[in-house]
DRENFILO-261907 format. One record per atom (N, C-alpha, C): residue number from 1; residue in one letter; atom name; x, y, z. Coordinates in steps of 0.001 Angstrom, whole numbers, plus 500000, padded with zeros to 6 digits. Last residue first. Layout:
% residues N
+-----+---+----+--------+--------+--------+
:   k : r :  a :   east :  north :     up :
+-----+---+----+--------+--------+--------+
: NUM : A : CA :      X :      Y :      Z :
...
+-----+---+----+--------+--------+--------+
% end
This chain:
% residues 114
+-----+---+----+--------+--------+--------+
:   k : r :  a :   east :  north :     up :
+-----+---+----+--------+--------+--------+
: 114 : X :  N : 745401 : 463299 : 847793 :
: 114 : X : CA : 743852 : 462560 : 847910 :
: 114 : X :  C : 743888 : 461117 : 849166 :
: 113 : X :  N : 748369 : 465537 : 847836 :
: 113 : X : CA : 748114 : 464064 : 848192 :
: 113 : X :  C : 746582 : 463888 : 848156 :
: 112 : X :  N : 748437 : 468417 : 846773 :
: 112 : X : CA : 748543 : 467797 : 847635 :
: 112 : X :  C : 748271 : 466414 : 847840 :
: 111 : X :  N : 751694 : 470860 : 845425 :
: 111 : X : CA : 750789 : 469117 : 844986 :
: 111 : X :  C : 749992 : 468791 : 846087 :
: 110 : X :  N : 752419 : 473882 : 845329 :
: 110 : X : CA : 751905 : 472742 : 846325 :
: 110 : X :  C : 751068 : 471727 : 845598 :
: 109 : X :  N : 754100 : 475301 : 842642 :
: 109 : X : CA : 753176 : 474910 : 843066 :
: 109 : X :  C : 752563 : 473705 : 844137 :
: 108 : X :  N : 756254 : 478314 : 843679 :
: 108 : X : CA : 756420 : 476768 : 843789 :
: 108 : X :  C : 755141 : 476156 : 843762 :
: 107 : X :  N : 755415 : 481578 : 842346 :
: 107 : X : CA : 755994 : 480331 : 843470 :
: 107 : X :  C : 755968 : 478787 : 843178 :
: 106 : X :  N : 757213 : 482760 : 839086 :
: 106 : X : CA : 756332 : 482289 : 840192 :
: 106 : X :  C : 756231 : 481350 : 840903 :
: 105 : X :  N : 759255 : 482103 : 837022 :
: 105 : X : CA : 758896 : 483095 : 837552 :
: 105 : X :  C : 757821 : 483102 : 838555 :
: 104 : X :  N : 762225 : 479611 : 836907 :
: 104 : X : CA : 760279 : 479958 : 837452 :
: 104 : X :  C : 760114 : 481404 : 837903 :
: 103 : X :  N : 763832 : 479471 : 834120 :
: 103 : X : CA : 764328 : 480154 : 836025 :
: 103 : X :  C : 762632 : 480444 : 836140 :
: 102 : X :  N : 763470 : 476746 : 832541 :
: 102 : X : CA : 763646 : 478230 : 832394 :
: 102 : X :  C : 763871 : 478328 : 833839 :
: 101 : X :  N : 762856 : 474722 : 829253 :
: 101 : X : CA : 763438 : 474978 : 831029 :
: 101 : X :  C : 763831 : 476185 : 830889 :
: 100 : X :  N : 763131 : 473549 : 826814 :
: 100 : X : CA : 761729 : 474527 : 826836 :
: 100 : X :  C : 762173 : 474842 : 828672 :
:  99 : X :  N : 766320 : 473032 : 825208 :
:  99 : X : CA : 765368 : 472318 : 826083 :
:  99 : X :  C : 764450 : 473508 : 826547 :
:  98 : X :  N : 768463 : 473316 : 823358 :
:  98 : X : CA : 766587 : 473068 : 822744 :
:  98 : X :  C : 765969 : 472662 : 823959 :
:  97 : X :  N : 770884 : 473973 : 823873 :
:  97 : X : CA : 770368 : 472207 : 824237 :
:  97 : X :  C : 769179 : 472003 : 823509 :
:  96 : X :  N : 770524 : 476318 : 824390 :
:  96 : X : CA : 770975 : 475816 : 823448 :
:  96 : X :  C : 771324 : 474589 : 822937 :
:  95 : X :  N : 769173 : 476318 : 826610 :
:  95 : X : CA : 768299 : 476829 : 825794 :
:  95 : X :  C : 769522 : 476418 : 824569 :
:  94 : X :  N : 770917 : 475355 : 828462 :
:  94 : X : CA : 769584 : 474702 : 828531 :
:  94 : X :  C : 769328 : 475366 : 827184 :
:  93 : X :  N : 772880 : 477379 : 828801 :
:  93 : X : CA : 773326 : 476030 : 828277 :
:  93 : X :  C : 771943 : 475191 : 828040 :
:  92 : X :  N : 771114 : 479035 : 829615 :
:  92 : X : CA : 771745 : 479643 : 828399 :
:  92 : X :  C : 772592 : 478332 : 827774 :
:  91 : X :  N : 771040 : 478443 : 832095 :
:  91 : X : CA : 770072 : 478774 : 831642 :
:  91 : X :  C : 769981 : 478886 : 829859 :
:  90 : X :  N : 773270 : 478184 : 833212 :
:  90 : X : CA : 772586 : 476985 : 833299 :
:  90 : X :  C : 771621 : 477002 : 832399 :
:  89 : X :  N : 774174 : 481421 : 833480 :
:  89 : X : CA : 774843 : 480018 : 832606 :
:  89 : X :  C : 774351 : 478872 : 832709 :
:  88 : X :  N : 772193 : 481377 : 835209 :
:  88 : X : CA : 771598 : 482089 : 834265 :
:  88 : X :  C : 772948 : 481539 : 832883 :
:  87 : X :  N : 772927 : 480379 : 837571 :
:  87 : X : CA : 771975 : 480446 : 837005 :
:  87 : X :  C : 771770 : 480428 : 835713 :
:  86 : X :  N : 775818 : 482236 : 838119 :
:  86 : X : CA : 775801 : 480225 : 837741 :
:  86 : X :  C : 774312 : 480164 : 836810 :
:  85 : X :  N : 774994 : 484514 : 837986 :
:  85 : X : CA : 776044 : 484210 : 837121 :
:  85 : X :  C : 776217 : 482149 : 836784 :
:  84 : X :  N : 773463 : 484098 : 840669 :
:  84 : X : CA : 773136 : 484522 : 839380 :
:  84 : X :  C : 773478 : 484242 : 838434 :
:  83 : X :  N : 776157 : 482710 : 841927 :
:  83 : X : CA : 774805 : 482198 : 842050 :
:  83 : X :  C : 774256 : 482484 : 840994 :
:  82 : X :  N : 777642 : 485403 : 842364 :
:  82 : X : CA : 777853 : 484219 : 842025 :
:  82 : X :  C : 776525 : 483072 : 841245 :
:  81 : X :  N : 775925 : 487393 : 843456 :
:  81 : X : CA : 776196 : 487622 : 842065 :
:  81 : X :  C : 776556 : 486379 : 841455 :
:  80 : X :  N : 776064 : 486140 : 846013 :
:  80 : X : CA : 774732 : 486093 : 845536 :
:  80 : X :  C : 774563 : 486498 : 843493 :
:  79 : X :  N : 778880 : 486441 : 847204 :
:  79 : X : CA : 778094 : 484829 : 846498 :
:  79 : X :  C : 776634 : 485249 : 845974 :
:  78 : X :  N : 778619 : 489028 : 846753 :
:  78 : X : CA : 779557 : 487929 : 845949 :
:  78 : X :  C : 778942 : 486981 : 845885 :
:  77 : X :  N : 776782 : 490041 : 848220 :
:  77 : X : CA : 776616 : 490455 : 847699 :
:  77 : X :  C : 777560 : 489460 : 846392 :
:  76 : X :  N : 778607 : 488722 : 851353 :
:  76 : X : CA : 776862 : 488302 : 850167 :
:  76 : X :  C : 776497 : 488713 : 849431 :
:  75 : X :  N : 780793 : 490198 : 850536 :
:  75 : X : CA : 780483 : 488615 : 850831 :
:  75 : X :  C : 779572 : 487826 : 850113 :
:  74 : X :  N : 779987 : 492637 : 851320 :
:  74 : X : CA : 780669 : 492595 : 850246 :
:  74 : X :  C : 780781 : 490821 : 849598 :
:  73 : X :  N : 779379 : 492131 : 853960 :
:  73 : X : CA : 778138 : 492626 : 853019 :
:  73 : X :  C : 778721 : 492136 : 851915 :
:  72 : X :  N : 781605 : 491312 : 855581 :
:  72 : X : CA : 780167 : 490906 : 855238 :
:  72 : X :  C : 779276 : 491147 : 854287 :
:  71 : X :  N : 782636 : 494350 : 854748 :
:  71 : X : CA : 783328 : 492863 : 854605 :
:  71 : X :  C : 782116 : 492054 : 854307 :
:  70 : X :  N : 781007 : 496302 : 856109 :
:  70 : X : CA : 781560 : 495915 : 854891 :
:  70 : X :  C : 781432 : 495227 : 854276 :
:  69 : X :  N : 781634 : 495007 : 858760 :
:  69 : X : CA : 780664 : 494978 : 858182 :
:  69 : X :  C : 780193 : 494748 : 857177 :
:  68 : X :  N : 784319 : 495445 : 858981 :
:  68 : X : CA : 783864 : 494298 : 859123 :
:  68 : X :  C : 782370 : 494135 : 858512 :
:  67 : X :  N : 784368 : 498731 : 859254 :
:  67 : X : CA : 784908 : 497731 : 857944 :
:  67 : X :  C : 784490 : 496127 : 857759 :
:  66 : X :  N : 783143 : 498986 : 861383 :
:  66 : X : CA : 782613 : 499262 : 860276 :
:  66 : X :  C : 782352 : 498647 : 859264 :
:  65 : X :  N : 784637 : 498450 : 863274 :
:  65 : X : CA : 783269 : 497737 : 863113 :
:  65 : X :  C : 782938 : 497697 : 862088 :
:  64 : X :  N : 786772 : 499550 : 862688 :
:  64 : X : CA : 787060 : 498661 : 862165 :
:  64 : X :  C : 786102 : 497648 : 862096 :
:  63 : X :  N : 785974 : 502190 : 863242 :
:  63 : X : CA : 785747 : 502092 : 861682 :
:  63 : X :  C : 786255 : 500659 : 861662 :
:  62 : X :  N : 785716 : 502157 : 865981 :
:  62 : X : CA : 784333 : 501793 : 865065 :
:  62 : X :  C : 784449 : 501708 : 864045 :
:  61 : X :  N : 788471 : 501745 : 866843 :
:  61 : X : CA : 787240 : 501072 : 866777 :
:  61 : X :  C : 786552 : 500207 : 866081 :
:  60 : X :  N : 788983 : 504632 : 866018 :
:  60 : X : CA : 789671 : 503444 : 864762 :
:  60 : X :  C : 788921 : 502032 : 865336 :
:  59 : X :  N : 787370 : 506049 : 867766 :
:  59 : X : CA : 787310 : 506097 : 866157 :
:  59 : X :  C : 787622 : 505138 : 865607 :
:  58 : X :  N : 789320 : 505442 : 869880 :
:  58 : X : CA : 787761 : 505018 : 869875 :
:  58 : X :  C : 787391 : 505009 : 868058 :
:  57 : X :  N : 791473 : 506131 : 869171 :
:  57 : X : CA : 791837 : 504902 : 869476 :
:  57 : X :  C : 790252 : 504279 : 869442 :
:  56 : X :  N : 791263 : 508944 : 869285 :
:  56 : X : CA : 791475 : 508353 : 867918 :
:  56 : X :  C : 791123 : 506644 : 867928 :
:  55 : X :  N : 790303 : 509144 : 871794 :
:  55 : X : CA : 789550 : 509805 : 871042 :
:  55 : X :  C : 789860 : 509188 : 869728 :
:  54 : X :  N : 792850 : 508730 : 872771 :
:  54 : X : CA : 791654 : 508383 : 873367 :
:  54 : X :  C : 790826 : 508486 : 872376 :
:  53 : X :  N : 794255 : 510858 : 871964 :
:  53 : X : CA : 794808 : 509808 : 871837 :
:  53 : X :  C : 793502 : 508669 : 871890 :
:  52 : X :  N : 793242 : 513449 : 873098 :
:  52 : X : CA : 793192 : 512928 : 871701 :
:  52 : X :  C : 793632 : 511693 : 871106 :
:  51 : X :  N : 793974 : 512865 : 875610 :
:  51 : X : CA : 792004 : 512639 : 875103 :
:  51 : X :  C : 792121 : 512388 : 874020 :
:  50 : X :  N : 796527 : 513074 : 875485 :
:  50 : X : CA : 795856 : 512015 : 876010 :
:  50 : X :  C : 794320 : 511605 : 875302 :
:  49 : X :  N : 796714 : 515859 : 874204 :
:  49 : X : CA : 797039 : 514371 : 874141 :
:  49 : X :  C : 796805 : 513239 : 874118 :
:  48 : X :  N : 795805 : 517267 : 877110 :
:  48 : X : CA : 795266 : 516916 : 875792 :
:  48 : X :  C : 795629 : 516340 : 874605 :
:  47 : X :  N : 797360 : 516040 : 878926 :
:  47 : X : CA : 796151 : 516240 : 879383 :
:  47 : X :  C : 795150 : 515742 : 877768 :
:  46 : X :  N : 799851 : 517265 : 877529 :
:  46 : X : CA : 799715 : 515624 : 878458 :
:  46 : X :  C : 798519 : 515376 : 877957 :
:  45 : X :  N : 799026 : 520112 : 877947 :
:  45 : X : CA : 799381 : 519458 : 876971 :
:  45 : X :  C : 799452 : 518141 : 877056 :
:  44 : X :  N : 798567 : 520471 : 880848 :
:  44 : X : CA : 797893 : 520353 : 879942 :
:  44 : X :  C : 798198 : 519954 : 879110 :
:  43 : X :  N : 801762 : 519943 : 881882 :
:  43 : X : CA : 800675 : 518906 : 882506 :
:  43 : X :  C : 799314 : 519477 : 881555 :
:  42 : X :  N : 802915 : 522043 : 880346 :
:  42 : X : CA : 803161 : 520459 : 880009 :
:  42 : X :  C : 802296 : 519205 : 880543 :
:  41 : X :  N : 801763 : 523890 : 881607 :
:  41 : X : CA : 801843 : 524185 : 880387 :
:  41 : X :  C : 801561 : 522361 : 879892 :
:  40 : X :  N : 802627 : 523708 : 884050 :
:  40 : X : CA : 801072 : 523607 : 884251 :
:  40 : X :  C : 800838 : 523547 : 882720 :
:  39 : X :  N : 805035 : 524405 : 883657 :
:  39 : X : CA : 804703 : 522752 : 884192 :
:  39 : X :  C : 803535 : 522681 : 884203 :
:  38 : X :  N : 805410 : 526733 : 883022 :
:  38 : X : CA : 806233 : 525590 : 882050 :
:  38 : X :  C : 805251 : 524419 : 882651 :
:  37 : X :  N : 804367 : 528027 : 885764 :
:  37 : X : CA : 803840 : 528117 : 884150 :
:  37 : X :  C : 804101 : 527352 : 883403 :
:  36 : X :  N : 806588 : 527324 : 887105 :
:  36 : X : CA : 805274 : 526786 : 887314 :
:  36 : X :  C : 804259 : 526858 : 886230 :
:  35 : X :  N : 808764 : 528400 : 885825 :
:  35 : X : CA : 808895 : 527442 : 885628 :
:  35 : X :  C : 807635 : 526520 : 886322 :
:  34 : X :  N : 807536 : 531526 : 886100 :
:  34 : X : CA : 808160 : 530711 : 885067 :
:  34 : X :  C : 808100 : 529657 : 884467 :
:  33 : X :  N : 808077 : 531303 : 888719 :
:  33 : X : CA : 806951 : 531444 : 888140 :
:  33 : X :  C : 807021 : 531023 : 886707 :
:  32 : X :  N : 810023 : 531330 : 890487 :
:  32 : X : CA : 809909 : 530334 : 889924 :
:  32 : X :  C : 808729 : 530273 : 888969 :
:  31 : X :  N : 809872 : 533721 : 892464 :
:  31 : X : CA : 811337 : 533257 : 891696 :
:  31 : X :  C : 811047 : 532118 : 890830 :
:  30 : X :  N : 807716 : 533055 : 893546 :
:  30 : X : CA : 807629 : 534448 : 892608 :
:  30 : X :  C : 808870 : 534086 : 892144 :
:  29 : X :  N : 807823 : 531388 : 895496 :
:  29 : X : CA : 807666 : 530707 : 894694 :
:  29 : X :  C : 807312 : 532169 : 893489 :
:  28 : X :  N : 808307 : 532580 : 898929 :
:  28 : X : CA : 808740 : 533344 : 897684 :
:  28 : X :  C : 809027 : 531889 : 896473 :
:  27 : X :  N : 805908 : 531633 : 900607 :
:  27 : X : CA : 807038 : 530617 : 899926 :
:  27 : X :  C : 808376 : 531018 : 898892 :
:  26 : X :  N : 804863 : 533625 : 900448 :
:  26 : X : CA : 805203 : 533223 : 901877 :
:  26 : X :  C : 805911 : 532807 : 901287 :
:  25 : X :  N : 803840 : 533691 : 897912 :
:  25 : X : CA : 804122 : 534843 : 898343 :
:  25 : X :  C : 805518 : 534632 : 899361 :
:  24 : X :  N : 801919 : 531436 : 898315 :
:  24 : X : CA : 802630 : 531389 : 896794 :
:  24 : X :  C : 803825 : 532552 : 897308 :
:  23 : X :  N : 800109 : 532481 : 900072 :
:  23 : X : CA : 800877 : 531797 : 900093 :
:  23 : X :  C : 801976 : 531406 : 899214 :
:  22 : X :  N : 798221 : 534508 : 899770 :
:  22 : X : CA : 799452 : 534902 : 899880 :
:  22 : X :  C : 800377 : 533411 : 900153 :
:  21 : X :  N : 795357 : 533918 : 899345 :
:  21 : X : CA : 795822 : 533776 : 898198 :
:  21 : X :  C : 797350 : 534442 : 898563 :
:  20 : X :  N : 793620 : 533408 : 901610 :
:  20 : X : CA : 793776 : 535008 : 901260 :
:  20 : X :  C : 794875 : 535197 : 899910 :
:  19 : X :  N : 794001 : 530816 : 902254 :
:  19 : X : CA : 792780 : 531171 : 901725 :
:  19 : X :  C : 792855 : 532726 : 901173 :
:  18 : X :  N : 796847 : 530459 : 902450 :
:  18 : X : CA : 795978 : 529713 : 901053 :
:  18 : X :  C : 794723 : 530721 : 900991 :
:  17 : X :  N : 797056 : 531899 : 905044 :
:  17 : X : CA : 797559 : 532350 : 903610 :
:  17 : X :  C : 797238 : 531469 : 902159 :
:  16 : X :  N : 795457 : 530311 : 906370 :
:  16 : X : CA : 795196 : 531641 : 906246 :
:  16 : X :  C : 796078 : 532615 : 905359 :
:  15 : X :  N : 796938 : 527731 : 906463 :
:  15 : X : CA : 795932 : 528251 : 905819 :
:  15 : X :  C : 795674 : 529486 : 905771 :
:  14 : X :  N : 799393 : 528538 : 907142 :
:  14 : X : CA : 799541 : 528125 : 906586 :
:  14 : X :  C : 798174 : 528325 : 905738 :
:  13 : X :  N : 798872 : 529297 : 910355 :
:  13 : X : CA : 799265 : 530927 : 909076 :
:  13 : X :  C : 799300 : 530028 : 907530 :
:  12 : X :  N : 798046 : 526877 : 910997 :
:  12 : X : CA : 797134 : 527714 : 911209 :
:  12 : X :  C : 797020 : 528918 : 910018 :
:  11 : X :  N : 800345 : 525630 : 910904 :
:  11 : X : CA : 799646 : 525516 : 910420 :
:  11 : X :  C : 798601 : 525895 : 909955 :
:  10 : X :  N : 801939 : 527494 : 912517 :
:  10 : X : CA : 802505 : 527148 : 911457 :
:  10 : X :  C : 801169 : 526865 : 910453 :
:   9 : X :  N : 800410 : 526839 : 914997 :
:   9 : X : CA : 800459 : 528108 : 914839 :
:   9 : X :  C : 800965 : 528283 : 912852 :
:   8 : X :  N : 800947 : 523766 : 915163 :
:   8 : X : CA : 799369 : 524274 : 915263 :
:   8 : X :  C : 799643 : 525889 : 914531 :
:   7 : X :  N : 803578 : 523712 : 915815 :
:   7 : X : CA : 803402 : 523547 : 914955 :
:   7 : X :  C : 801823 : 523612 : 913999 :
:   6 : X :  N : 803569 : 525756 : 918176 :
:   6 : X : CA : 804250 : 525960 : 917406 :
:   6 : X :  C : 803620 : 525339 : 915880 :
:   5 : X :  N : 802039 : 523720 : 919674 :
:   5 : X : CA : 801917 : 524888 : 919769 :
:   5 : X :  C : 802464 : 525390 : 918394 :
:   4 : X :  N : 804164 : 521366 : 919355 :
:   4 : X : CA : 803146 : 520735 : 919227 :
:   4 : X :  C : 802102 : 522383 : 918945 :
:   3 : X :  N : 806514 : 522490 : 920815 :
:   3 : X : CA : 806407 : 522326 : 919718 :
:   3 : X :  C : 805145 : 522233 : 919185 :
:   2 : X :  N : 804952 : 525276 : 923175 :
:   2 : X : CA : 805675 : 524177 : 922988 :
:   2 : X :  C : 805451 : 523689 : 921298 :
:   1 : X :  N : 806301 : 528350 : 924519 :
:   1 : X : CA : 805305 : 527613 : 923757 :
:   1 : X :  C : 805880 : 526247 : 923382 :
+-----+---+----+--------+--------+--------+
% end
């Protein structure tokens, strides 16, 4: 038989022991089981790790969308207390002035031109 024969035949028992699940067998890899277990152990663990790593890195994200947000809000909510706080000391320096000025409770009246 020639190599090329040979190596067809090799190949051939090669599958036909994957598919009938004796290959692991052929290879006596039964001395190492053990240490295929250890490695399928450590390639999951990796595995999940990873996602969880993934998974935190997405979270911290959105809470930093979050926080920005926040931020913003916390902003306008400042200058708008600001503002008030100016107001209403304008308001309180007016009235102890004796002056009849106040914060308008209703809209702006339109003048129009004849």
């Amino acid at each position: 038989m020639s190599v090329a024969g040979n190596i067809w035949t090799a190949v051939r028992n090669t599958f036909k022991a994957l598919r009938n699940g004796e290959f692991l067998l052929r290879i006596r890899a039964d001395k190492y089981y053990m240490h295929i277990m250890y490695l399928f152990l450590l390639m999951w663990l990796t595995i999940m790790l990873s996602l969880r790593v993934d998974k935190t890195l997405a979270q911290v994200g959105e809470n930093k969308a979050a926080i920005e947000e926040l931020r913003i809000r916390h902003s306008e909510k400042e200058a708008e207390l600001v503002k008030l706080e100016s107001a209403s000391a304008t308001e309180t320096r007016l009235k102890k002035m004796g002056s009849k000025l106040a914060m308008p409770t209703g809209p702006a009246t339109i003048m129009k031109k004849k």
